[in-house]
N, CA, C and O atoms as CSV, one atom per row, in Angstrom:
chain,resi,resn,atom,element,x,y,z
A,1,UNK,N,N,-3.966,-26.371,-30.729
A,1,UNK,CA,C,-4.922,-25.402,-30.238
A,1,UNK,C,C,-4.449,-23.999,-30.615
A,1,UNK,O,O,-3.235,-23.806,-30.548
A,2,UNK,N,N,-5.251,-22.973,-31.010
A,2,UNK,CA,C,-4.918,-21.723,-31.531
A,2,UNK,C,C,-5.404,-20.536,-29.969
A,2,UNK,O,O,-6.552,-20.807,-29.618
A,3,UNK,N,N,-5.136,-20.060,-29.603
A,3,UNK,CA,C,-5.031,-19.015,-29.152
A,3,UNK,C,C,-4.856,-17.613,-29.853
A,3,UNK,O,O,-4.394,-17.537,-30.992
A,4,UNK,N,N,-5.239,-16.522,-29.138
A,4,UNK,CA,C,-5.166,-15.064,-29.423
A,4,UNK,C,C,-3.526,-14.871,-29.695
A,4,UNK,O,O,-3.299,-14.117,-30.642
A,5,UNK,N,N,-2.618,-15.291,-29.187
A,5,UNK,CA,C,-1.228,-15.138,-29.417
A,5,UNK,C,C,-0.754,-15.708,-30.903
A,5,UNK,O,O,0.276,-15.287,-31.429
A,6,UNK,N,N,-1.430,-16.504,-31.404
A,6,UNK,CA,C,-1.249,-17.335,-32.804
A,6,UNK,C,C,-1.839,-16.391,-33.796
A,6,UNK,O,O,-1.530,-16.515,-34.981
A,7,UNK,N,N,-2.767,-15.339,-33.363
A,7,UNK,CA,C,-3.364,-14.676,-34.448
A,7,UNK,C,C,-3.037,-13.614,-34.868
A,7,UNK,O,O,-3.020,-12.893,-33.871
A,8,UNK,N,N,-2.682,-12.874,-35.953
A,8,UNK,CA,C,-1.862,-12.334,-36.450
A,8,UNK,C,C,-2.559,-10.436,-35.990
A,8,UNK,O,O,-3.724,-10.083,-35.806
A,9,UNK,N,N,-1.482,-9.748,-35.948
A,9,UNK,CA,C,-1.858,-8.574,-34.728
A,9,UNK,C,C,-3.142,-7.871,-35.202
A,9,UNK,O,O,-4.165,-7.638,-34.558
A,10,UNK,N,N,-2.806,-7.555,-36.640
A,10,UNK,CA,C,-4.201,-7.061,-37.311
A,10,UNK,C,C,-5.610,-7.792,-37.318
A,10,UNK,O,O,-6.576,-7.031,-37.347
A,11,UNK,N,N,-5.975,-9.691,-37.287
A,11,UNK,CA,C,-7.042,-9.950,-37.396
A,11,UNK,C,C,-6.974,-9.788,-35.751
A,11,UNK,O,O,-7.889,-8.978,-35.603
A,12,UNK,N,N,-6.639,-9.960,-34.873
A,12,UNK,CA,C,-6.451,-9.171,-33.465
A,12,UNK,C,C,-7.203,-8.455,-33.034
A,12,UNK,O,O,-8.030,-8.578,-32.131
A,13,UNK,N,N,-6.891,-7.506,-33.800
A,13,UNK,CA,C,-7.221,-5.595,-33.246
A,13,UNK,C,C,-8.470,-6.167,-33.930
A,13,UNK,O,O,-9.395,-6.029,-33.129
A,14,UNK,N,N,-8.778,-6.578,-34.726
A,14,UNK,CA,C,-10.320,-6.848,-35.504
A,14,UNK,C,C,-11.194,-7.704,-34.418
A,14,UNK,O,O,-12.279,-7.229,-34.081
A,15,UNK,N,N,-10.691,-9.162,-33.760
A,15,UNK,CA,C,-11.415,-9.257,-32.845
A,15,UNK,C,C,-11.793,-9.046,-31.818
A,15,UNK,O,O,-12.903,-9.454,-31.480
A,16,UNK,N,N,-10.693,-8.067,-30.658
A,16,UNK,CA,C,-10.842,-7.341,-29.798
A,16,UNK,C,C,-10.822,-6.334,-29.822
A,16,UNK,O,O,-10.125,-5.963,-30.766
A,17,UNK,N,N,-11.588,-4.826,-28.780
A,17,UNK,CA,C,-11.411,-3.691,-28.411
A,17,UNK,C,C,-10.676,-3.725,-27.057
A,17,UNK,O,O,-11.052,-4.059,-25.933
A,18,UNK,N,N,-9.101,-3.112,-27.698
A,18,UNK,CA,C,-8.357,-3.324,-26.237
A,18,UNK,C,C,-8.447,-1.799,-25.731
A,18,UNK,O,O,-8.598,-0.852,-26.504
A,19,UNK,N,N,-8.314,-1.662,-24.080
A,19,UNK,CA,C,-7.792,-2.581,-23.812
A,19,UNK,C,C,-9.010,-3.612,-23.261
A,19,UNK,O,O,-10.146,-3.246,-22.960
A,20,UNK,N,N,-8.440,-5.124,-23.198
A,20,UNK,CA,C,-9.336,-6.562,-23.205
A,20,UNK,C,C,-8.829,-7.188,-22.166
A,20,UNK,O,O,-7.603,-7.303,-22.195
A,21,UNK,N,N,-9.468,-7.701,-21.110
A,21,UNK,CA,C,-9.084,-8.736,-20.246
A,21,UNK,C,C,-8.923,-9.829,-20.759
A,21,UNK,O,O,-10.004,-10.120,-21.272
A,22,UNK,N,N,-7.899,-10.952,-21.000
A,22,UNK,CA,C,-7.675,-12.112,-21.749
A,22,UNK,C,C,-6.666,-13.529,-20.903
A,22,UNK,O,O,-5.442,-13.637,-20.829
A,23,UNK,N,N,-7.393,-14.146,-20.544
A,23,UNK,CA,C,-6.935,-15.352,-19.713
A,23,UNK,C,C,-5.921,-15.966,-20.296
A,23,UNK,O,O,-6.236,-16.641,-21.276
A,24,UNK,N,N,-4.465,-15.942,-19.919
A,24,UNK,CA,C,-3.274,-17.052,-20.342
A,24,UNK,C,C,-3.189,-17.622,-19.229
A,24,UNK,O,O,-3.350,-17.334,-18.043
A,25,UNK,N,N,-2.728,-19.027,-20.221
A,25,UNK,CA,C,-2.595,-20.277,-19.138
A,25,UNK,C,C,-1.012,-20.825,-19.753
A,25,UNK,O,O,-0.774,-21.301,-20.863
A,26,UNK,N,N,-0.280,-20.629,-18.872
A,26,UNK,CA,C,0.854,-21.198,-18.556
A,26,UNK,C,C,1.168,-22.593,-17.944
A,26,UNK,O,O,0.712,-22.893,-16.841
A,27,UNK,N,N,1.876,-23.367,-18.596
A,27,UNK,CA,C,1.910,-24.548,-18.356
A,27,UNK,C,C,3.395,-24.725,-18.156
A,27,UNK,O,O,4.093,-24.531,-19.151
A,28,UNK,N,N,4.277,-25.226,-16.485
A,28,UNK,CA,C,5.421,-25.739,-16.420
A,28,UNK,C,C,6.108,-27.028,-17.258
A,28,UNK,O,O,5.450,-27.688,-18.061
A,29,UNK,N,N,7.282,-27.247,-17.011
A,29,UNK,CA,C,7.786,-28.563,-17.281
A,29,UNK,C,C,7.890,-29.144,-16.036
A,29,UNK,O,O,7.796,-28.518,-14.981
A,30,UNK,N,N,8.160,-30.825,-16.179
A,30,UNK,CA,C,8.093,-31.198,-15.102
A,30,UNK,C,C,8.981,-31.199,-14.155
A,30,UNK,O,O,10.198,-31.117,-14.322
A,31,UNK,N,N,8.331,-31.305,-12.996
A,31,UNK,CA,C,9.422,-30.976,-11.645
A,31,UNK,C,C,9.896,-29.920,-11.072
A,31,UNK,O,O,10.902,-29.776,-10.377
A,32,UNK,N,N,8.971,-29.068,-11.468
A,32,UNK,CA,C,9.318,-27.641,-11.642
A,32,UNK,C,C,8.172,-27.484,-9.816
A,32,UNK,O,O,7.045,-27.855,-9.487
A,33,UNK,N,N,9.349,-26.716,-9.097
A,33,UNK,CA,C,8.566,-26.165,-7.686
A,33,UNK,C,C,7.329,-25.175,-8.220
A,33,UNK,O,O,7.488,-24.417,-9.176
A,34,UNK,N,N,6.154,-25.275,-7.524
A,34,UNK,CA,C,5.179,-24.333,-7.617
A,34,UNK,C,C,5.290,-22.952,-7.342
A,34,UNK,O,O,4.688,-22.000,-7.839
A,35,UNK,N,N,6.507,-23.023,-6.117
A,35,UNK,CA,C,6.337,-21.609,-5.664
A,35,UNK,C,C,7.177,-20.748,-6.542
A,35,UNK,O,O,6.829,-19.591,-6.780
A,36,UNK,N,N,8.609,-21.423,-7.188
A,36,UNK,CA,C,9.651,-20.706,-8.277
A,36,UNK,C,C,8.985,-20.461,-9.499
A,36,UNK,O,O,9.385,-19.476,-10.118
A,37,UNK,N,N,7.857,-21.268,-10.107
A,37,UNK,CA,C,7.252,-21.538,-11.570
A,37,UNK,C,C,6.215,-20.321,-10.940
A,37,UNK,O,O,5.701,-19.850,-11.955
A,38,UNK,N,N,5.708,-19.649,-9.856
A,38,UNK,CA,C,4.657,-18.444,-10.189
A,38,UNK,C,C,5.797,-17.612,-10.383
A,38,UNK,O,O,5.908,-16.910,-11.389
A,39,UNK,N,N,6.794,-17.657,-9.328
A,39,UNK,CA,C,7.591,-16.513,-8.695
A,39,UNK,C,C,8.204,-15.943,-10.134
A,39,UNK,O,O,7.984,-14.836,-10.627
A,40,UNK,N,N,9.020,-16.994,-10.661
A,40,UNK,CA,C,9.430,-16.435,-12.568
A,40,UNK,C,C,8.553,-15.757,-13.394
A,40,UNK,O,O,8.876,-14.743,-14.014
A,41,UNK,N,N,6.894,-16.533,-13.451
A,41,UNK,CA,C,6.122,-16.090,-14.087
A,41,UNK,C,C,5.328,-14.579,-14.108
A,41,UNK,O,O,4.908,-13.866,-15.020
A,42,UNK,N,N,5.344,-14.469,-12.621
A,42,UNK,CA,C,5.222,-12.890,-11.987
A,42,UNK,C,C,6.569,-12.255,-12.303
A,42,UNK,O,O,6.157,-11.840,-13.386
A,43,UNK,N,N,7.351,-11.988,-12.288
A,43,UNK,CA,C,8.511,-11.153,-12.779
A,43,UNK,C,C,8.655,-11.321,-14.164
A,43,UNK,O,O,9.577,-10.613,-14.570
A,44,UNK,N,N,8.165,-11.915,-14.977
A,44,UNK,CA,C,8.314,-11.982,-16.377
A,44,UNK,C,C,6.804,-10.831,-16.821
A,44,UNK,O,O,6.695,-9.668,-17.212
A,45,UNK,N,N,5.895,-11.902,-16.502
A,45,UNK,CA,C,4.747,-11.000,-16.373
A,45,UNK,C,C,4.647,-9.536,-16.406
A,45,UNK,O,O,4.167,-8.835,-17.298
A,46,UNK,N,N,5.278,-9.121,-15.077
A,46,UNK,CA,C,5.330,-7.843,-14.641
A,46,UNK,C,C,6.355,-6.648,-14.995
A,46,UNK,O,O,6.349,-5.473,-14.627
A,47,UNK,N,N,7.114,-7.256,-15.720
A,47,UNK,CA,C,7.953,-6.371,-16.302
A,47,UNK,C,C,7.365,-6.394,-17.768
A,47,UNK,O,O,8.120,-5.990,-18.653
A,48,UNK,N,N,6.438,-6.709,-18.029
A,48,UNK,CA,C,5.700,-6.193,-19.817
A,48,UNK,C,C,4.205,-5.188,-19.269
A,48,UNK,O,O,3.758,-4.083,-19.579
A,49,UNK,N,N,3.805,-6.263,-18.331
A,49,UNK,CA,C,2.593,-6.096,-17.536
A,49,UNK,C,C,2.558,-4.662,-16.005
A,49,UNK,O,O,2.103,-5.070,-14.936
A,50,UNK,N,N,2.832,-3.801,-16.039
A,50,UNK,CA,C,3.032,-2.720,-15.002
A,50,UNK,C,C,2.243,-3.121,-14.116
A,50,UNK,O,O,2.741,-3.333,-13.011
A,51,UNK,N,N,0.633,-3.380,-14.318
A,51,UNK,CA,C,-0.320,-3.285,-13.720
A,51,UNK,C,C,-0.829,-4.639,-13.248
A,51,UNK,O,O,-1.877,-4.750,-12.613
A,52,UNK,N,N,-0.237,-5.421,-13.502
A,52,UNK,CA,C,-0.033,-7.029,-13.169
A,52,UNK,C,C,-0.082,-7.361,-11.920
A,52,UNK,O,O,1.080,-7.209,-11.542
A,53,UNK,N,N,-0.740,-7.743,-10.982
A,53,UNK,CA,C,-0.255,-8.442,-9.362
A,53,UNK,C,C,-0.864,-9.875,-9.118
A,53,UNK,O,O,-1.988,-10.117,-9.557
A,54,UNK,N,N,-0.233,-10.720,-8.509
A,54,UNK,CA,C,-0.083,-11.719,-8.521
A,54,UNK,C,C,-1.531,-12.513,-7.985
A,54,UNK,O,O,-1.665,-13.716,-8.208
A,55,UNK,N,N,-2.490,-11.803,-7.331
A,55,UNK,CA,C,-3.490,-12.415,-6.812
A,55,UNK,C,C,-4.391,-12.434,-8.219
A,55,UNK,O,O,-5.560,-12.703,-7.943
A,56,UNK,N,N,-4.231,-12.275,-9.315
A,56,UNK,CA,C,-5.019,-12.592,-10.634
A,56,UNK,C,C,-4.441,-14.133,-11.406
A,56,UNK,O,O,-4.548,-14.596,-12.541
A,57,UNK,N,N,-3.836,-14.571,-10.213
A,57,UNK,CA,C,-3.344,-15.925,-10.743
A,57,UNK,C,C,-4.380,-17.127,-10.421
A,57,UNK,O,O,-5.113,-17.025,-9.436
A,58,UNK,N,N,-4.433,-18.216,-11.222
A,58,UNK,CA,C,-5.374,-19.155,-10.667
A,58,UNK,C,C,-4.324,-20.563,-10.963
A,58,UNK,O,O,-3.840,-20.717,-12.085
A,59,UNK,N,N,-3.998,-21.703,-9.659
A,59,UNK,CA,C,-2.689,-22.316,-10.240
A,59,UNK,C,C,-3.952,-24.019,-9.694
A,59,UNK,O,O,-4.788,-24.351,-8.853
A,60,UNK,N,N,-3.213,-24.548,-10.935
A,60,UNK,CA,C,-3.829,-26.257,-11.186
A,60,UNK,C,C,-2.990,-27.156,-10.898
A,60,UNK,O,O,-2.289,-26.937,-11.886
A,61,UNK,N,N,-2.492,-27.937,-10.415
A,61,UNK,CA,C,-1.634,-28.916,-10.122
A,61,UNK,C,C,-2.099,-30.307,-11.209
A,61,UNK,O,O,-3.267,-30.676,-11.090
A,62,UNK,N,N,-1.470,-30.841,-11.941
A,62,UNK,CA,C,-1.738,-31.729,-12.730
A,62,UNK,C,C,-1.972,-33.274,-12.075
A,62,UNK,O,O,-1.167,-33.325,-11.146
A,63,UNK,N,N,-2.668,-34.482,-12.135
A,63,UNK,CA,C,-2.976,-34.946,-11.189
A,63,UNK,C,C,-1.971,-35.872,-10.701
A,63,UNK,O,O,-2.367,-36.577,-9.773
A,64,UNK,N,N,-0.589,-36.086,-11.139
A,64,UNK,CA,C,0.299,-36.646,-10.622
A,64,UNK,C,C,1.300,-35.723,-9.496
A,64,UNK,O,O,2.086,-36.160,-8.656
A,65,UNK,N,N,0.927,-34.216,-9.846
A,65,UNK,CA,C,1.501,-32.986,-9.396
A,65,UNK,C,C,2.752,-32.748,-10.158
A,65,UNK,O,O,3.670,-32.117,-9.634
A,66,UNK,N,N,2.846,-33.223,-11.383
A,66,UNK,CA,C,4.198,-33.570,-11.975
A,66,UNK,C,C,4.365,-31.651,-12.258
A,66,UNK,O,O,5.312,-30.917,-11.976
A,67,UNK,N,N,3.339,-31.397,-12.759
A,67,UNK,CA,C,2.881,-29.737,-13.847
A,67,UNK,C,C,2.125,-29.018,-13.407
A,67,UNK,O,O,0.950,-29.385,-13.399
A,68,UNK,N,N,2.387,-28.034,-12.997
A,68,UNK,CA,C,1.593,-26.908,-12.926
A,68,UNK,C,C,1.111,-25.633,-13.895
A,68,UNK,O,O,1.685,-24.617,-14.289
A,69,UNK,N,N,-0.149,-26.154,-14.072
A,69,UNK,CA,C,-0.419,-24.543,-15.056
A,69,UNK,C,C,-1.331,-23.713,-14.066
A,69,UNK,O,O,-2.052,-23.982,-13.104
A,70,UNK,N,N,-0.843,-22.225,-14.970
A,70,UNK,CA,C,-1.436,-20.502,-14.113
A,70,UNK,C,C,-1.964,-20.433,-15.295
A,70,UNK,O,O,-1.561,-20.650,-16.438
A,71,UNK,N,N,-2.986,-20.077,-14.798
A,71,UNK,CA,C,-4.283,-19.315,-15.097
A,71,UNK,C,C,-3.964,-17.583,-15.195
A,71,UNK,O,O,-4.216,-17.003,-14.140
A,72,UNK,N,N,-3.533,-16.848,-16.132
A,72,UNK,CA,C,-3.236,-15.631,-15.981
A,72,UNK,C,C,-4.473,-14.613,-16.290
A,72,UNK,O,O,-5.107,-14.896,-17.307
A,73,UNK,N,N,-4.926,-13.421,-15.528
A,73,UNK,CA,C,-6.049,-12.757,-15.861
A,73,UNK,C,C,-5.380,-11.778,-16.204
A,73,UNK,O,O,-4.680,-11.252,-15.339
A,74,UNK,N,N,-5.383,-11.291,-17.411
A,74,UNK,CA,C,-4.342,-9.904,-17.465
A,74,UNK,C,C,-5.229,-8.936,-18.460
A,74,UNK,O,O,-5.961,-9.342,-19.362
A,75,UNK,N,N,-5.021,-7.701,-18.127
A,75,UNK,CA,C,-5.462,-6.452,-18.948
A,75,UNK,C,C,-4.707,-5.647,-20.088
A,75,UNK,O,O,-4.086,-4.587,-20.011
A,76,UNK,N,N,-4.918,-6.363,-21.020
A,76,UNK,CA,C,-4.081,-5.823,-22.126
A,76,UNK,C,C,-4.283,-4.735,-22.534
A,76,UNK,O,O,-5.419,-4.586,-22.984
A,77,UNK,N,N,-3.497,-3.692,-22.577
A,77,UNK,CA,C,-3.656,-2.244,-23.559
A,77,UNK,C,C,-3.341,-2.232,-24.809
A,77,UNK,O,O,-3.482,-1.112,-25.301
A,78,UNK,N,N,-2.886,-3.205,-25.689
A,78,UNK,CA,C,-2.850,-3.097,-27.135
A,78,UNK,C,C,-2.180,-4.342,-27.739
A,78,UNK,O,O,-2.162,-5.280,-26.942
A,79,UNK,N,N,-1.839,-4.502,-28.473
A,79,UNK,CA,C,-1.901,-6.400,-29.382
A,79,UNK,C,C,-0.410,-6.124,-29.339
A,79,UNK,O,O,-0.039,-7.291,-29.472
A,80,UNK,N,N,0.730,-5.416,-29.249
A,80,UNK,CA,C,1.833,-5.682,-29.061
A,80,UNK,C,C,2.280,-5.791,-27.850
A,80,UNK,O,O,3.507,-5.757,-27.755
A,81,UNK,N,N,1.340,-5.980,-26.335
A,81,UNK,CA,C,1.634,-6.424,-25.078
A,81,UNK,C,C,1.650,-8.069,-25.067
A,81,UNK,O,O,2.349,-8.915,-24.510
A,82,UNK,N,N,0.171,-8.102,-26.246
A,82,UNK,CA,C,0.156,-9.570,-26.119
A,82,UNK,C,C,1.259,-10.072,-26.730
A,82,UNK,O,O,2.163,-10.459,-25.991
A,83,UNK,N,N,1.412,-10.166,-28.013
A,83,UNK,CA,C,2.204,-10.879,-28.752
A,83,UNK,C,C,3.917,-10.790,-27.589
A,83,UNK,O,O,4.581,-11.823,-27.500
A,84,UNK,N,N,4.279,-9.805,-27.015
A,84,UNK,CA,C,5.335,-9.121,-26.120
A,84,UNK,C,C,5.239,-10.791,-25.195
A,84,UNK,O,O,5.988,-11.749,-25.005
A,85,UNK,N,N,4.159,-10.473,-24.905
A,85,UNK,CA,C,4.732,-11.175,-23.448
A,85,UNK,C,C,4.475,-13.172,-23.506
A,85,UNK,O,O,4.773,-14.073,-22.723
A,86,UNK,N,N,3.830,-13.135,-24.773
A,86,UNK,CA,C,4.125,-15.043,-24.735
A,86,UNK,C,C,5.059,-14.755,-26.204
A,86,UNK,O,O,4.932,-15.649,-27.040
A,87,UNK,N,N,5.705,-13.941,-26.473
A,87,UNK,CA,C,6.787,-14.001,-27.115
A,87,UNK,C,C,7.763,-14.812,-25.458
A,87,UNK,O,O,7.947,-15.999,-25.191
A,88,UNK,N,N,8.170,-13.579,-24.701
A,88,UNK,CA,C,8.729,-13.945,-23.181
A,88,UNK,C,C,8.269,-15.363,-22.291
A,88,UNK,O,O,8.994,-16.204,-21.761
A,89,UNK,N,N,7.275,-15.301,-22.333
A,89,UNK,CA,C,6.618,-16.702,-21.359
A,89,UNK,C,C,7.019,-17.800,-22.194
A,89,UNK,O,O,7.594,-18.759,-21.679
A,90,UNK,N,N,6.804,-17.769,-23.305
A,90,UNK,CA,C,7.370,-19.114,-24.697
A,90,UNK,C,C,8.947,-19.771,-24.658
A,90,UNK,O,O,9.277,-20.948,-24.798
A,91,UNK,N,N,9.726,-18.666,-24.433
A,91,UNK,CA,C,10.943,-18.362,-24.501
A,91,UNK,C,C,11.800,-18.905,-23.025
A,91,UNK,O,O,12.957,-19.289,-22.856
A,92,UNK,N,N,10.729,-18.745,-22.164
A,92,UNK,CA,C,11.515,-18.762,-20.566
A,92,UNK,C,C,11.703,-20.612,-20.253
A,92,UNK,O,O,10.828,-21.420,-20.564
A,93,UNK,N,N,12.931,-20.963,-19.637
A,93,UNK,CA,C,13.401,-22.146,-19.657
A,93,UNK,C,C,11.998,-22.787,-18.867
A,93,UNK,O,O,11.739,-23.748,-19.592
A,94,UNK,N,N,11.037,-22.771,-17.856
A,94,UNK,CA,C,10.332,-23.215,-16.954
A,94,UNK,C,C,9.168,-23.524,-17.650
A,94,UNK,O,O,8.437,-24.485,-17.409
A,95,UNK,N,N,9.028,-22.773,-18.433
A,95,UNK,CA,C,7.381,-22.785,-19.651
A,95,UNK,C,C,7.445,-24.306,-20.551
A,95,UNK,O,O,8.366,-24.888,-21.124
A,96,UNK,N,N,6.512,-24.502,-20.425
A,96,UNK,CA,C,6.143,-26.334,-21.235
A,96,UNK,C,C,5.381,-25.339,-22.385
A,96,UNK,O,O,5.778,-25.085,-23.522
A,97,UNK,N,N,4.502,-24.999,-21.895
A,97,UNK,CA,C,3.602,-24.413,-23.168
A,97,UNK,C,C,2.474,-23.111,-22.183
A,97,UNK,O,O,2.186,-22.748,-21.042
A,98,UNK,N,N,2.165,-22.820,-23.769
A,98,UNK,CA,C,1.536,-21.190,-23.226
A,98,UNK,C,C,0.200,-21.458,-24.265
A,98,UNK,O,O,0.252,-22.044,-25.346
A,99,UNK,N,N,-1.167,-20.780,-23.540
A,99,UNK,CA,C,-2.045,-21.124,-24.338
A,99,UNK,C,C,-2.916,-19.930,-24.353
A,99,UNK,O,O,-3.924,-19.910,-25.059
C-alpha cells in the first residue's frame, strides 16, 4: 500500500496545499499495552507535531486484541513534517507499520 509518506516530497507539494490535515494510522506489534503504544506515540508525535493533542486520536483494537492501530489526525505545515515524523514512528521499537 502507498501512502503520502512513500511519495516523493516534490510530487507531494504537487498533490497537496499544506498546510493539509492528513490521517496516519499507526499500527503496534503484538502485545504491546494500549495505554504505553498511545502514550509513546503522543510523545513522538508531539515533539515534531507542537500543535498535536492527543484527543485527535482514534484507537482500533484488532479482533484478537493482539494490535492496536491509531488513527492519527494531524495538521501538517509542510512535506518535511511529514516525511519527519514516519521517518520517527517507522523507526520506534513499538510501530509494526505506519500507513
Amino acid at each position: 500500500m502507498v501512502g503520502f509518506t512513500d511519495i516523493p516530497s516534490q510530487k507531494l507539494e504537487d498533490l497537496v496545499t499544506f498546510p493539509v490535515l492528513i490521517p496516519v494510522k499507526v499500527v503496534s506489534h503484538k502485545s504491546i499495552s494500549h495505554a504505553e503504544f498511545v502514550k509513546e506515540i503522543v510523545e513522538v508525535t508531539q515533539g515534531l507535531i507542537a500543535d498535536f493533542v492527543e484527543d485527535k486520536i482514534e484507537h482500533r483494537a484488532s479482533t484478537s486484541g493482539n494490535y492496536h492501530a491509531l488513527t492519527l489526525m494531524i495538521t501538517f505545515e509542510n512535506v518535511e513534517q511529514v516525511h519527519a515524523l514516519d521517518a520517527a514512528l517507522r523507526a520506534h521499537h513499538m510501530v509494526r507499520m505506519v500507513l
